[in-house]
Backbone of each chain as ProteinMPNN parsed JSONL, in Angstrom:
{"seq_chain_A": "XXXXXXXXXXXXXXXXXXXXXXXXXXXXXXXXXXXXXXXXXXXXXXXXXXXXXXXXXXXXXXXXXXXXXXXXXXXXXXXXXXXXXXXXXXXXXXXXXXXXXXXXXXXXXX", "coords_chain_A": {"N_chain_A": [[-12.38, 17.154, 36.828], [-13.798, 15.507, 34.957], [-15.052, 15.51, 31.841], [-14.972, 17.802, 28.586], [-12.78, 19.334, 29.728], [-10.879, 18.087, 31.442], [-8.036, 17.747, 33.081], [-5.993, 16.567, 31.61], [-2.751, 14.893, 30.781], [-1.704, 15.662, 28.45], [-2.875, 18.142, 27.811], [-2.465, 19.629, 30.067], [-0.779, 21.838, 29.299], [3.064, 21.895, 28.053], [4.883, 18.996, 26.744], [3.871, 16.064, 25.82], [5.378, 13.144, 25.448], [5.141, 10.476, 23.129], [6.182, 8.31, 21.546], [8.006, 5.794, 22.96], [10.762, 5.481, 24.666], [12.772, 2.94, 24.024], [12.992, 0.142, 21.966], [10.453, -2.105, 22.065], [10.333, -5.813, 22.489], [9.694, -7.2, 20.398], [9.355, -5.554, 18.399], [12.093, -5.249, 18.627], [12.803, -7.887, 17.738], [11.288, -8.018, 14.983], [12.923, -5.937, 13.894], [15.308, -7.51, 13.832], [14.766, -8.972, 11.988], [14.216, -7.983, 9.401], [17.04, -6.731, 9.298], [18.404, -9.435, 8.856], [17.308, -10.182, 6.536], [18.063, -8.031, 5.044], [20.877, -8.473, 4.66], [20.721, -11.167, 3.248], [19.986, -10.505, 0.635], [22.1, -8.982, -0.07], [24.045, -10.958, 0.103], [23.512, -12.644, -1.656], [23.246, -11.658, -4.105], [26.241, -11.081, -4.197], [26.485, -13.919, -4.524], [25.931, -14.566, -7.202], [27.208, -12.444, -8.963], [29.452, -14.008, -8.008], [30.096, -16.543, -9.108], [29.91, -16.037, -12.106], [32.155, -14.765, -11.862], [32.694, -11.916, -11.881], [32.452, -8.726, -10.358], [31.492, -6.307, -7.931], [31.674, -2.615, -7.285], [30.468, -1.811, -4.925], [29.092, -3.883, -3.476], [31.263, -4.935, -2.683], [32.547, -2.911, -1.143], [30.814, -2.569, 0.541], [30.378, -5.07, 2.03], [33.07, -4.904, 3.151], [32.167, -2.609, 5.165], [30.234, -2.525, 6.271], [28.68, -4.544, 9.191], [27.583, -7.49, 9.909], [23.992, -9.193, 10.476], [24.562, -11.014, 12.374], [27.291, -9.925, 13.384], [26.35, -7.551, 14.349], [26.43, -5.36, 17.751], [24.42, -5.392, 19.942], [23.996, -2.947, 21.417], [24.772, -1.439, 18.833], [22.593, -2.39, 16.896], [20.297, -1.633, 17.787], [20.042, 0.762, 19.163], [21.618, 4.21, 18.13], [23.733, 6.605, 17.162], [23.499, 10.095, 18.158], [24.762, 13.408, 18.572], [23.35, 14.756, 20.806], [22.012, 13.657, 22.133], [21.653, 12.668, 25.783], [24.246, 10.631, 26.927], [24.555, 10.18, 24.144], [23.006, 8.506, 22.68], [20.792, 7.539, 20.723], [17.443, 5.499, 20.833], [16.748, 3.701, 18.033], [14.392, 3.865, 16.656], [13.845, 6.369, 16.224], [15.105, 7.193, 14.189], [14.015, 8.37, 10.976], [11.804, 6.712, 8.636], [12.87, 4.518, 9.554], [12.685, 1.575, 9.588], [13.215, 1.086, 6.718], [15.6, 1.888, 5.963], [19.31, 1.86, 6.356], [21.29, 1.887, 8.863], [23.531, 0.69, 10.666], [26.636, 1.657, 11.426], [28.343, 3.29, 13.821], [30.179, 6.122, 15.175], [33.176, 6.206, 15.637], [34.13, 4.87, 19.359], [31.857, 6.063, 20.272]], "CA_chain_A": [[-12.016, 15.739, 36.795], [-14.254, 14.871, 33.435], [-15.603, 16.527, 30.915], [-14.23, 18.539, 28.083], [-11.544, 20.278, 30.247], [-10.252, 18.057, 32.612], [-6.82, 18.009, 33.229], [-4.98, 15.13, 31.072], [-1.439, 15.381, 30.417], [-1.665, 16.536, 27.186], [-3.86, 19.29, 28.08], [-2.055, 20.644, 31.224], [0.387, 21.94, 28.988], [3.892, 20.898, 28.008], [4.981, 17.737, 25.584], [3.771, 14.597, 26.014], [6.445, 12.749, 24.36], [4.767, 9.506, 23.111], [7.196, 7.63, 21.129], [8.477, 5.057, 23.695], [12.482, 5.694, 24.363], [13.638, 2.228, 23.579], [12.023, -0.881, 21.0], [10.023, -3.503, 22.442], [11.181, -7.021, 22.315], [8.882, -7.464, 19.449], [10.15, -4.59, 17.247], [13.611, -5.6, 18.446], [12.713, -9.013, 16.196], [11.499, -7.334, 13.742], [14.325, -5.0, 13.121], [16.737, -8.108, 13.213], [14.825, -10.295, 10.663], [14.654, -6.845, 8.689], [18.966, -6.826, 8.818], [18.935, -10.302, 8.186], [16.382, -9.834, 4.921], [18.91, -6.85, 3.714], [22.386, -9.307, 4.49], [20.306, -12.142, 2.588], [19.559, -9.867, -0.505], [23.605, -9.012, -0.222], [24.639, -12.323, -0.453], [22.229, -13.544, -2.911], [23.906, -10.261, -5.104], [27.358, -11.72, -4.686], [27.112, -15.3, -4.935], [25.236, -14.898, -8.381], [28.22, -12.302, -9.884], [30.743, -14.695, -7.667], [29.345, -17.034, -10.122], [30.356, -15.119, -13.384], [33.497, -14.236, -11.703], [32.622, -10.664, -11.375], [32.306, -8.239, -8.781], [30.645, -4.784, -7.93], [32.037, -1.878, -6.41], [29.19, -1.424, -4.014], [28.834, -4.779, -2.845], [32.642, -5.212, -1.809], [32.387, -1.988, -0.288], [29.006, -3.522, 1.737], [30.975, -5.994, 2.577], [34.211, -4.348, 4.356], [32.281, -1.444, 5.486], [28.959, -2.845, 7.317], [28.422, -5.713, 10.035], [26.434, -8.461, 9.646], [23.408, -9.121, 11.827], [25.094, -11.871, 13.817], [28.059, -9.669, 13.941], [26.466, -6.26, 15.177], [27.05, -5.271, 18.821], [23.25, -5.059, 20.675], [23.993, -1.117, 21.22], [24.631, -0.976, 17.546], [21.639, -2.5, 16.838], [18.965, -0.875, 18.411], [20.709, 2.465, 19.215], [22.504, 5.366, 17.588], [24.956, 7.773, 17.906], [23.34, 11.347, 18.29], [24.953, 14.142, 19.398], [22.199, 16.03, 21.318], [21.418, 12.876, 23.376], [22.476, 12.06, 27.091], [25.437, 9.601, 26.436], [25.027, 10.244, 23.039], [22.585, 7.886, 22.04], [18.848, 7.657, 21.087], [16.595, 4.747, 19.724], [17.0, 3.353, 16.432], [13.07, 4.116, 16.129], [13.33, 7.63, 16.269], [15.633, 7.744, 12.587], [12.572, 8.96, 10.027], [11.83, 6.436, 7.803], [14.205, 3.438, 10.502], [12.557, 0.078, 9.207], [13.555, 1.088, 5.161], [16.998, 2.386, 5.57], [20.226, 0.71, 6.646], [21.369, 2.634, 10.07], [24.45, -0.629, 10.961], [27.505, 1.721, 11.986], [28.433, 4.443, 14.373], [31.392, 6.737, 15.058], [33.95, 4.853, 16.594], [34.357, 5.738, 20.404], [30.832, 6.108, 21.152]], "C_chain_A": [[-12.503, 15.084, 35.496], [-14.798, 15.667, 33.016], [-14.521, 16.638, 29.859], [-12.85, 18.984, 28.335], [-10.878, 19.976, 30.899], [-8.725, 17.983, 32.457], [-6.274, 16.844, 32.528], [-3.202, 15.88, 31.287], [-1.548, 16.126, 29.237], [-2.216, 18.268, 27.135], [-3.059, 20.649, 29.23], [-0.726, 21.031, 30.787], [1.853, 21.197, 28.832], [3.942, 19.543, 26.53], [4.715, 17.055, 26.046], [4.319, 13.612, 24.871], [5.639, 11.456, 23.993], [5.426, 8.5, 22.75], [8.133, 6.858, 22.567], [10.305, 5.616, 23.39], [13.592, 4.518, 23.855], [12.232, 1.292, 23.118], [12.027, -2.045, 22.302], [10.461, -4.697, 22.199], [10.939, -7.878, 20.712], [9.276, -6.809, 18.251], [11.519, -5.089, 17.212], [13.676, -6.867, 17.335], [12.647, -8.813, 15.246], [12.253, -7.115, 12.769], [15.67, -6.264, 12.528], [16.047, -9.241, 11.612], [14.678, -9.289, 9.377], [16.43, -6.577, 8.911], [19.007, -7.86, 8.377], [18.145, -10.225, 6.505], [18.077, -9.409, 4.211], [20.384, -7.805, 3.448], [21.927, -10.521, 3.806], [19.898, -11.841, 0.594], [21.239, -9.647, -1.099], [24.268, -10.104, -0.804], [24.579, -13.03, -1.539], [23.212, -12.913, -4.14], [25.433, -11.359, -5.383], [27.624, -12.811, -4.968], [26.527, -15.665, -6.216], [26.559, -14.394, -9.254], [29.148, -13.43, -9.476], [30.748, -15.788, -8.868], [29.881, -17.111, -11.592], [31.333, -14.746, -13.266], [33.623, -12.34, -12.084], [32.356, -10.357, -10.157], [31.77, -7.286, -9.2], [31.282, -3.81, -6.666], [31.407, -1.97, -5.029], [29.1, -2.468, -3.019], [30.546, -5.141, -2.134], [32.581, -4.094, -0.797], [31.372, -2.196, 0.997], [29.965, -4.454, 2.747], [32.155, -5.7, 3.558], [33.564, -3.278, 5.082], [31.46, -1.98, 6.446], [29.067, -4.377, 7.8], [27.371, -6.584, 9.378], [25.383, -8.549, 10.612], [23.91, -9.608, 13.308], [26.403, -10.622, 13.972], [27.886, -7.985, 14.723], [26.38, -6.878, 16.522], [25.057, -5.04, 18.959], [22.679, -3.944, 20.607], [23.499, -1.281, 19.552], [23.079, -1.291, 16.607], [19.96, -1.929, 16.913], [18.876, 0.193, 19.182], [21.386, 3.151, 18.118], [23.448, 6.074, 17.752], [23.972, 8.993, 17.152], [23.838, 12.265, 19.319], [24.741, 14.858, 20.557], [21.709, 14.872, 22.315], [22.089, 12.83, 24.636], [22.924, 10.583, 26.463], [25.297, 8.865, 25.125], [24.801, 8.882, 22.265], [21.22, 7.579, 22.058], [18.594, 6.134, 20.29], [16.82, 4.562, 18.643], [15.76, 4.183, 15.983], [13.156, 5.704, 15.852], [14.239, 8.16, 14.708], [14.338, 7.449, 11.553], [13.381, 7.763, 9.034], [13.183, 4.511, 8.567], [14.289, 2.114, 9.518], [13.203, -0.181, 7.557], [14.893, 1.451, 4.414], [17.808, 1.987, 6.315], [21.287, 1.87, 7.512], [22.515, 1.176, 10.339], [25.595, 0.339, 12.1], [27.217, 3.4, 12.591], [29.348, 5.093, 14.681], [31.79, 5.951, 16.321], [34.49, 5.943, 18.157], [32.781, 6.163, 21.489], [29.666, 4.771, 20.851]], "O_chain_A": [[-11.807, 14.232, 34.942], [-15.132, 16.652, 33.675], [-13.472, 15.994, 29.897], [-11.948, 19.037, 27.499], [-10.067, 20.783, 31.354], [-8.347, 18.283, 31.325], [-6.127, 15.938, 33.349], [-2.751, 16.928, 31.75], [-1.437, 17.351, 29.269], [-1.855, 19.235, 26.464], [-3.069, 21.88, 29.226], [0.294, 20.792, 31.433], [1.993, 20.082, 29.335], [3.123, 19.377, 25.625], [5.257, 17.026, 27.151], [3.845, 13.381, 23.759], [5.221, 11.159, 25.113], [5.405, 7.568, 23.554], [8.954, 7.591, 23.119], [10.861, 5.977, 22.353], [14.735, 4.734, 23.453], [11.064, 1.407, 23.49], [12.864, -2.563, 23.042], [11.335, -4.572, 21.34], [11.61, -8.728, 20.126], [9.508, -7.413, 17.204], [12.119, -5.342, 16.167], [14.39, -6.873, 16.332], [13.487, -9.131, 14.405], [12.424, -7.524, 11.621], [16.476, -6.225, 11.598], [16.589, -9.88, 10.71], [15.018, -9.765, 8.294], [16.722, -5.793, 8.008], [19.625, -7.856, 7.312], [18.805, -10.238, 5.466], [18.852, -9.968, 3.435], [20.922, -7.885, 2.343], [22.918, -11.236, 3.656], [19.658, -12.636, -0.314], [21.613, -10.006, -2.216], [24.876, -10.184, -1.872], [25.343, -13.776, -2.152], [23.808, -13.619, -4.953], [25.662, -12.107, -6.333], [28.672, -13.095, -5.549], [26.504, -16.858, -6.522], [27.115, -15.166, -10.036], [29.738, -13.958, -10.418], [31.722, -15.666, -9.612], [30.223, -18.165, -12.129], [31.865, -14.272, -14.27], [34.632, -11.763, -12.491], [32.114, -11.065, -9.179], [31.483, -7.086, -10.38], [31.365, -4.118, -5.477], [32.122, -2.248, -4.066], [29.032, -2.167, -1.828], [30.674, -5.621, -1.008], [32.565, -4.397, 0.396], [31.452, -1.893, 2.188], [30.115, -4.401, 3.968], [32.181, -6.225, 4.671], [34.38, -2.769, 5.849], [31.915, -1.949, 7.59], [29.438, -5.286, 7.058], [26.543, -6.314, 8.509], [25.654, -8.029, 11.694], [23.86, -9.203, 14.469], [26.413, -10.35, 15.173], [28.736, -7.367, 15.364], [26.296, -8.078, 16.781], [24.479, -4.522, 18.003], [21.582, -3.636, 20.141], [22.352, -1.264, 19.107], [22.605, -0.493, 15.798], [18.937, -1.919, 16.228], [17.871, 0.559, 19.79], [21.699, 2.47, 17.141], [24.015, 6.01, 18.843], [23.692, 8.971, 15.954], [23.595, 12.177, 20.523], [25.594, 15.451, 21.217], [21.017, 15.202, 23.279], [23.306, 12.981, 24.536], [22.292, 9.749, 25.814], [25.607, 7.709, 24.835], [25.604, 8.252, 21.578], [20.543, 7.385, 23.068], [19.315, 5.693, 19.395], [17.23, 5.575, 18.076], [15.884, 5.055, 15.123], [12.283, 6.144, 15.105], [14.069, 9.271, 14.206], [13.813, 6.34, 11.452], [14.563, 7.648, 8.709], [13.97, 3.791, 7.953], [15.26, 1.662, 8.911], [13.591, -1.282, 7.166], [15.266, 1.43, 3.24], [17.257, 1.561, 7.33], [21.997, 2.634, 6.858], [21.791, 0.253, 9.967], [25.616, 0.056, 13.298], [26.457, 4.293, 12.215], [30.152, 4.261, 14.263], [31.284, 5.421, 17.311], [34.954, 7.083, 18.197], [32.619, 6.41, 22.684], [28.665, 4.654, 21.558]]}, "seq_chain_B": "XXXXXXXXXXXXXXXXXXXXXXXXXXXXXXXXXXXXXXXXXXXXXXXXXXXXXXXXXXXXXXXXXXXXXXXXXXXXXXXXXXXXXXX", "coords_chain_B": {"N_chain_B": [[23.328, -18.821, -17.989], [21.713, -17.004, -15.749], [19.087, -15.477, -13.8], [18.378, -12.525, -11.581], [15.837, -13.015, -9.639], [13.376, -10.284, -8.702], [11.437, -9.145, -6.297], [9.241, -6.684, -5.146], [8.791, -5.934, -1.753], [9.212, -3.895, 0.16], [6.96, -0.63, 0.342], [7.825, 2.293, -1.175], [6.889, 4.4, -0.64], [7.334, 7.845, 0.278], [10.024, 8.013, 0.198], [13.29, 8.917, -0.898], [13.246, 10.486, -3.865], [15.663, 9.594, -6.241], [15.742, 7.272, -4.971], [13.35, 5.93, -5.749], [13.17, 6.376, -8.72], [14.953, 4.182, -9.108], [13.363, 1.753, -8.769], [11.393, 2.371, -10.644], [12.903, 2.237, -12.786], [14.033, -0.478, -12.78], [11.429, -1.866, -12.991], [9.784, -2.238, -11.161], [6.154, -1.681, -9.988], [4.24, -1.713, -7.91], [3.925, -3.431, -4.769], [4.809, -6.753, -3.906], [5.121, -7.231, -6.516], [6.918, -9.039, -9.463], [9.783, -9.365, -11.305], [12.477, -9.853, -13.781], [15.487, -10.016, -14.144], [18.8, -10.242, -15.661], [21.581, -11.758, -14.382], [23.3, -9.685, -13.755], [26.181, -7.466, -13.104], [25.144, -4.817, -13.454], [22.78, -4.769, -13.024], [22.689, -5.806, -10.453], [23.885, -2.917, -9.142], [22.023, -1.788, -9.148], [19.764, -3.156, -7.66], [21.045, -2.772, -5.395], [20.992, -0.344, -4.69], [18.306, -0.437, -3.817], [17.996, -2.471, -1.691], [16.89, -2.485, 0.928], [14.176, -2.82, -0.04], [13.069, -4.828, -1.389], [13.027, -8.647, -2.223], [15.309, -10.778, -3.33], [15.755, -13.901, -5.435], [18.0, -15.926, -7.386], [17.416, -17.299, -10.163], [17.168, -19.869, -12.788], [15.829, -19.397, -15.46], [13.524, -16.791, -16.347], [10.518, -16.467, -15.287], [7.105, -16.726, -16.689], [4.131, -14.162, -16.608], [1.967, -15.229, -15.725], [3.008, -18.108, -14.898], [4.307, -17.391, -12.646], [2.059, -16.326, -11.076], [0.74, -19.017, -11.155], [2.383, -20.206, -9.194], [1.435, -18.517, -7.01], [-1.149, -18.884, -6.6], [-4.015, -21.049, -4.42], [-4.74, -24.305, -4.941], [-7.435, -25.395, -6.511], [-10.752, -26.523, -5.368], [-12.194, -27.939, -2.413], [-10.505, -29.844, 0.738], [-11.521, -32.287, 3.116], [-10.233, -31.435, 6.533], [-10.188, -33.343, 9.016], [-12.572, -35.841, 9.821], [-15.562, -35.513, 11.489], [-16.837, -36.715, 13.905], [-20.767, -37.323, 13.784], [-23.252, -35.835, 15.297]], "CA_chain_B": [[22.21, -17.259, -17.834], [21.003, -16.857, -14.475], [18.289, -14.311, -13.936], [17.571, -11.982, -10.589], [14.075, -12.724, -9.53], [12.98, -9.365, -7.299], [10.479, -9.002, -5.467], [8.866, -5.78, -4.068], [8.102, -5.817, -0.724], [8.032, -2.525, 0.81], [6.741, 0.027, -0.819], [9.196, 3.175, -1.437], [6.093, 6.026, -0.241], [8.128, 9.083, 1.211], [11.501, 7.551, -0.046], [13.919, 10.192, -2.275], [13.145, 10.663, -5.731], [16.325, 8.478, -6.254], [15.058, 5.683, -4.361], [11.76, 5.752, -6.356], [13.524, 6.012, -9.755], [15.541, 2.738, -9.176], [12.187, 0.885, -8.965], [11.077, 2.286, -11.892], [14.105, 1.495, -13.65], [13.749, -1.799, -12.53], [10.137, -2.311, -13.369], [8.831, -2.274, -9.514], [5.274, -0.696, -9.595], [3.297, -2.067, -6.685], [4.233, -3.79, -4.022], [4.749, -8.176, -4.292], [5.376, -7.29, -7.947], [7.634, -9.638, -9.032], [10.152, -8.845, -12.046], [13.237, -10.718, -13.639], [16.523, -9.037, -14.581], [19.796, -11.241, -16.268], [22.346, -11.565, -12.843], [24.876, -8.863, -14.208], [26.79, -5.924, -12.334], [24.034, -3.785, -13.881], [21.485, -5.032, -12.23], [22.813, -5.567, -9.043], [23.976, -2.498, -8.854], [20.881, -1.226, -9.134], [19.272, -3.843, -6.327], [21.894, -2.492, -3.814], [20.151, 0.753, -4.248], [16.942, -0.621, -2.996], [18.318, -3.636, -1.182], [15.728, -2.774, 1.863], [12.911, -2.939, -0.218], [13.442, -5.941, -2.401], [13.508, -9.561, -1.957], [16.004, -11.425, -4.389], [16.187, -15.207, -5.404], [18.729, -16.557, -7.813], [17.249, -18.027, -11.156], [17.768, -20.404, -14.17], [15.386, -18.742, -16.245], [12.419, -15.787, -16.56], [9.349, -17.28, -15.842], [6.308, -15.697, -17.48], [3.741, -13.909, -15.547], [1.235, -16.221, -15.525], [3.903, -19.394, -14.094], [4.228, -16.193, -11.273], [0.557, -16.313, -10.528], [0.763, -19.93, -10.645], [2.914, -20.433, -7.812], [0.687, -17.846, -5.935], [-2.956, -19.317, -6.688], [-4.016, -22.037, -3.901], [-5.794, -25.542, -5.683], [-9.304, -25.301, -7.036], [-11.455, -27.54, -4.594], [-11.34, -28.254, -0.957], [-10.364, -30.903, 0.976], [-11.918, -32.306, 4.596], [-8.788, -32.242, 6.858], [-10.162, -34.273, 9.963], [-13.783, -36.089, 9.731], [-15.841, -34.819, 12.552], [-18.016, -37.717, 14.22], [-21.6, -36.558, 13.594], [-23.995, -36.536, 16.802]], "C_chain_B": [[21.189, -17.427, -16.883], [20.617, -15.364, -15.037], [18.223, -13.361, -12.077], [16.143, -11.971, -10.604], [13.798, -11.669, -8.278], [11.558, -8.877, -7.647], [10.199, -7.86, -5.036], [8.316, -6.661, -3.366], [7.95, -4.956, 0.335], [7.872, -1.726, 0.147], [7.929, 1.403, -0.509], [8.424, 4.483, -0.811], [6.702, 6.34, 0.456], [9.942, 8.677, 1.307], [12.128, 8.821, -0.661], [13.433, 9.646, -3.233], [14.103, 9.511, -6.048], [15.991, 7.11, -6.12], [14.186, 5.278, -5.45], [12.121, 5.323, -7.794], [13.954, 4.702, -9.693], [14.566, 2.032, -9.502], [11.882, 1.033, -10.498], [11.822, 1.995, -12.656], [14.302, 0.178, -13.689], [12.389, -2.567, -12.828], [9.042, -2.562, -12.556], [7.781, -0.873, -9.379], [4.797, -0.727, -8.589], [4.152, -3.301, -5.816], [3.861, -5.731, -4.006], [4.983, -8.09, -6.42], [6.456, -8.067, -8.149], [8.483, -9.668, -10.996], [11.139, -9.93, -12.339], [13.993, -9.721, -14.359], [17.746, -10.095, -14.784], [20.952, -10.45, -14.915], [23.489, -10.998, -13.995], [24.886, -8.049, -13.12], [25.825, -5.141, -12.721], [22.82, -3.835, -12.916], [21.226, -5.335, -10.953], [23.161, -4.636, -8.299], [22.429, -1.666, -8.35], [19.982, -2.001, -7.645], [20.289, -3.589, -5.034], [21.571, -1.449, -3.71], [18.672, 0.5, -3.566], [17.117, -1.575, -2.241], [17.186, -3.863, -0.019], [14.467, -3.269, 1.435], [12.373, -4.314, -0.954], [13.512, -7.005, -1.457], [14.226, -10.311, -3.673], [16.432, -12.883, -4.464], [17.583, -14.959, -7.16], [18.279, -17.16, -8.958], [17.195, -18.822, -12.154], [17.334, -19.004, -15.089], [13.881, -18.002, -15.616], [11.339, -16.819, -16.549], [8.062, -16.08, -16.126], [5.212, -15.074, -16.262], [2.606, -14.678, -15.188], [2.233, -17.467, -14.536], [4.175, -18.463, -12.781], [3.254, -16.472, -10.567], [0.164, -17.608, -10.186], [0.856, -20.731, -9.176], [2.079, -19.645, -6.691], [-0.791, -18.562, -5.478], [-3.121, -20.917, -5.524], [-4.805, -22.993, -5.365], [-7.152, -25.214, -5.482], [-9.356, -26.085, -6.164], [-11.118, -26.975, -3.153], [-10.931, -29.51, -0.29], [-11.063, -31.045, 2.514], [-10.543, -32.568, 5.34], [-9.351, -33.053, 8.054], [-12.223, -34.282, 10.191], [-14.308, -35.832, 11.233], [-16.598, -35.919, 12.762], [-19.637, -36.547, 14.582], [-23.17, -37.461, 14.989], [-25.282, -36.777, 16.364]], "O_chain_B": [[20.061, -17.874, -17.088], [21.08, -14.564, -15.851], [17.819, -14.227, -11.3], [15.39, -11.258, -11.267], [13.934, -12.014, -7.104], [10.907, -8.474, -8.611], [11.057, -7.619, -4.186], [7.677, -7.667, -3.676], [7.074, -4.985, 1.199], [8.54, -1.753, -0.887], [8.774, 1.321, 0.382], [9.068, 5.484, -0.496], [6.968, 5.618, 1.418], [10.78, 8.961, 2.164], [11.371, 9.76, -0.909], [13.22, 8.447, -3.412], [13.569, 8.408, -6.16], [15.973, 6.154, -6.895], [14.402, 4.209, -6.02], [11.674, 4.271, -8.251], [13.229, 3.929, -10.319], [14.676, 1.513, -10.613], [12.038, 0.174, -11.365], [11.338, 1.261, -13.517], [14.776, -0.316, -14.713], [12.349, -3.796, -12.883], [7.895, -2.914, -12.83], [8.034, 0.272, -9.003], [4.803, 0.37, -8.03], [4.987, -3.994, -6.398], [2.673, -6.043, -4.093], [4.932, -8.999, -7.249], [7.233, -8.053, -7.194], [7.718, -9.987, -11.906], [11.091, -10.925, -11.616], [13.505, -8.805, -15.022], [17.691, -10.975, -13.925], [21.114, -9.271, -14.599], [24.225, -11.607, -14.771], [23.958, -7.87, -12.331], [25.638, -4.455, -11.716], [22.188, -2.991, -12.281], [20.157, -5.266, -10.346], [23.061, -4.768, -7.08], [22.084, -1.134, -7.295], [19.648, -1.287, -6.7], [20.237, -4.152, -3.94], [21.698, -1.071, -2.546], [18.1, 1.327, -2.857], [15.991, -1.806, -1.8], [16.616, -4.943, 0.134], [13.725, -3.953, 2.14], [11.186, -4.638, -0.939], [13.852, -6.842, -0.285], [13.694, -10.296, -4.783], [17.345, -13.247, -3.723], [17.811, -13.897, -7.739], [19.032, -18.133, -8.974], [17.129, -17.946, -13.015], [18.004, -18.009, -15.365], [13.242, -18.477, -14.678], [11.165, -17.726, -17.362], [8.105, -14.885, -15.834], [5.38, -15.431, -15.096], [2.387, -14.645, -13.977], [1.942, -17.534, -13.342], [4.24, -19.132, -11.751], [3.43, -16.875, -9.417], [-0.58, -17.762, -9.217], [0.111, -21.392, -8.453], [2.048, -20.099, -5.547], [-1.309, -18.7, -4.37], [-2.379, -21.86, -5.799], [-5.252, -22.529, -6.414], [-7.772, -24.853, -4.482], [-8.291, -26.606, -5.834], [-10.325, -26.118, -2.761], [-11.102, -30.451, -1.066], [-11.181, -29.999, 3.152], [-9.801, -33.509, 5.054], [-8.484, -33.926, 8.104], [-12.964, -33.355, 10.518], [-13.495, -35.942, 12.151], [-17.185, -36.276, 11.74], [-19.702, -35.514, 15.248], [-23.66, -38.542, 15.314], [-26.113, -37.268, 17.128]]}, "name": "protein", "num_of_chains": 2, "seq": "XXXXXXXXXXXXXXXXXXXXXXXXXXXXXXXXXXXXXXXXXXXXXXXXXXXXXXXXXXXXXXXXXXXXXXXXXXXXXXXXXXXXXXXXXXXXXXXXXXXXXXXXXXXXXXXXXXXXXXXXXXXXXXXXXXXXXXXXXXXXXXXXXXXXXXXXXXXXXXXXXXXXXXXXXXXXXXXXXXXXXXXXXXXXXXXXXXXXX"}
């Protein structure tokens, strides 16, 4: 029962998965004032060339390709599409490196 | 002649090589560093490679790094904000 040896989970063999399976309500904030940051850095980008009456590949492309915060879907948000999951969708948290890289869309259908 | 004023604010540790170069190409060593770049296609292309890590205002002009540090530094002194009746 105590000591050195007693039986934990960790101990009595097996994984003890720790990583929670879905974000707290707290991370979920987070993550969105981290999308709105990155769609505020976007904007900023185009309404300076809009400005100059240029453009940028990259940023038009941003623009037709990825959602906005207000306009992602909940799922899309704070899920994924992985193959290997039951109904083929895990945690945002569990993409290496989540909070620094821009995870928005998923294959259409799931 | 607007300028990009960016901002680090996360840092890039365990990013790609890629990633990492941009910064340096940009002049982002440490983290709140705060840089100025003339608002062209050049330079935004370059801030849409780091777009997570960056914050970006809009500029007239470059201010020096001192007028930087300015805006950061609270006022010399203090002030009393609410007199305490003394028993």
């Amino acid at each position: 029962m105590f000591g050195p040896f007693r039986a934990t989970n960790p101990l009595s063999g097996g994984l003890l998965w720790k990583i929670p399976w879905r974000l707290s309500k707290f991370q979920k904030r987070r993550h969105r004032l981290r999308l709105r940051a990155v769609d505020s850095v976007v904007a900023t980008l185009d309404t300076a060339l809009a400005k100059r009456g240029q453009t940028l590949e990259a940023i038009e492309r941003w623009k037709a390709e990825m959602p906005t915060e207000e306009e992602m879907l909940p799922k899309d948000k704070y899920t994924m599409f992985d193959r290997k999951e039951k109904k083929y969708r895990k945690g945002i948290h569990k993409l290496p490196k989540w909070t620094r890289v821009s995870q928005r869309i998923n294959p259409p259908g799931y | 002649m607007s300028f990009f004023r960016i901002t680090l604010h996360r840092s890039a540790i365990g990013l790609p090589e890629r990633t990492r170069g941009v910064l340096q190409a940009l002049g982002l060593r440490r983290r709140m560093q705060t840089v100025f770049h003339p608002a062209e296609p050049q330079f935004a292309g370059m801030i849409m490679k780091v777009k997570e890590l960056v914050r970006v205002q809009e500029v007239e002009r470059r201010l020096s790094k001192g007028e930087v540090k300015a805006e950061r530094t609270p006022e010399k002194g203090f002030y009393v904000e609410r007199a305490v009746r003394r028993m």
